[in-house]
C-alpha positions, 0 to 999 in steps of 0.5 A: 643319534638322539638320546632316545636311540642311544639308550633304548628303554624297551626290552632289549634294555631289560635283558642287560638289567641285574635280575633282582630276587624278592627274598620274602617270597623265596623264604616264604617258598622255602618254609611252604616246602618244609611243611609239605615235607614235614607233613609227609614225613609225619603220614609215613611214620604215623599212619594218620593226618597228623596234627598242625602242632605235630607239623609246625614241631617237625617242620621248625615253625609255629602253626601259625606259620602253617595256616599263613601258607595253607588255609586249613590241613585240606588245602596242605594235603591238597599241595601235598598231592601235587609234591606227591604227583610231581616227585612221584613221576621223576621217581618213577621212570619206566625201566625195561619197557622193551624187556621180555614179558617176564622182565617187564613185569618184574619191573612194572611191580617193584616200580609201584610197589614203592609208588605205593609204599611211599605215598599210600598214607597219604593216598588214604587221607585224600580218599578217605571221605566218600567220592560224592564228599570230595573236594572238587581239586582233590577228586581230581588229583586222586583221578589224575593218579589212577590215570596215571597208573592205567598209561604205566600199565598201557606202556609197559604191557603193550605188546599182550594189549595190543593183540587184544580187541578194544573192549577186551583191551579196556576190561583187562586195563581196569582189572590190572589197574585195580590189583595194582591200586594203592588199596590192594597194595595196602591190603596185602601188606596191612590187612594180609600181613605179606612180606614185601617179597610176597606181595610182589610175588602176588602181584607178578603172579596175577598180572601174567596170568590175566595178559593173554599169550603172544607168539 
């Protein structure tokens, strides 16, 4: 046996060797999550985009430190959206999909009533320049949400949607998915002044009023 088959160099070798962590990059990871988190923490106690200072001051590092990692507070509210999508999606597991009518709806609104309480500031921030002025991969990202919200709506209401033709179908999704939009949340409870409760009421109330009876 030469040396060569005694001590092979290909990746079989590899696996047996210690896995080595790069310590910088795991510190510099651990500090860009920090700030992500302080940013939103600062939005849903605030209301507004706050500042570099503000962030760097709650996250623990100086604003230096923000734009070594984000080129600008747009390029952080875009990595905020996809902490926001990502953390979004295991928060919002279906429940009661296979319930009766009245225990999908129940379900179905409460699940975004939070979606939308928790992440409506930063829904406005992403959405607040007009449609033609966005950024190409912040369009996106609020596209890939409403989408999202229409998929929950087809899952959760499939059996009154199926019963439907499919111009109906598609007419009735839309509708559903503009009453329960991150803007019609925000309207009832900011513009409206309505207790959690009876925003939850409204909602419940119009979505089974607009999906058609089945037997």
């Amino acid at each position: 046996m030469t040396s060569h088959e005694a001590f092979p160099s290909g990746p079989a070798a590899s696996l047996s060797e210690p896995i080595r962590f790069d310590g910088r990059r795991l510190r510099s990871e651990r500090t860009r999550h920090l700030i992500i988190e302080a940013y939103v923490m600062l939005l849903q106690e605030h209301g507004r985009m706050p500042t570099a200072a503000e962030i760097a001051a709650r996250a623990g590092y100086s604003v230096r430190s923000i734009f070594e990692r984000f080129t600008d507070l747009e390029a952080l509210s875009l990595a905020t959206a996809d902490y926001a999508i990502a953390l979004g999606q295991a928060e919002a597991e279906p429940r009661d999909v296979g319930g009766d009518r009245a225990a999908r709806i129940r379900s179905h609104v409460h699940t975004r009533a939070q979606a939308c309480a928790k992440w409506l500031p930063l829904w406005r921030i992403l959405t607040a320049k007009p449609v033609e002025e966005q950024l190409p991969d912040i369009r996106a990202r609020v596209l890939a949400v409403r989408r999202a919200n229409v998929e929950r709506l087809e899952l959760m209401y499939r059996p009154e949607l199926t019963a439907l033709d499919p111009k109906a179908r598609e007419t009735l999704v839309l509708a559903l998915a503009t009453l329960t939009s991150f803007e019609s949340w925000g309207a009832l409870r900011d513009d409206f002044g309505l207790p959690w409760d009876s925003a939850l009421d409204v909602w419940a109330s119009a979505i089974d009023r607009m999906l058609p009876s089945i037997s």
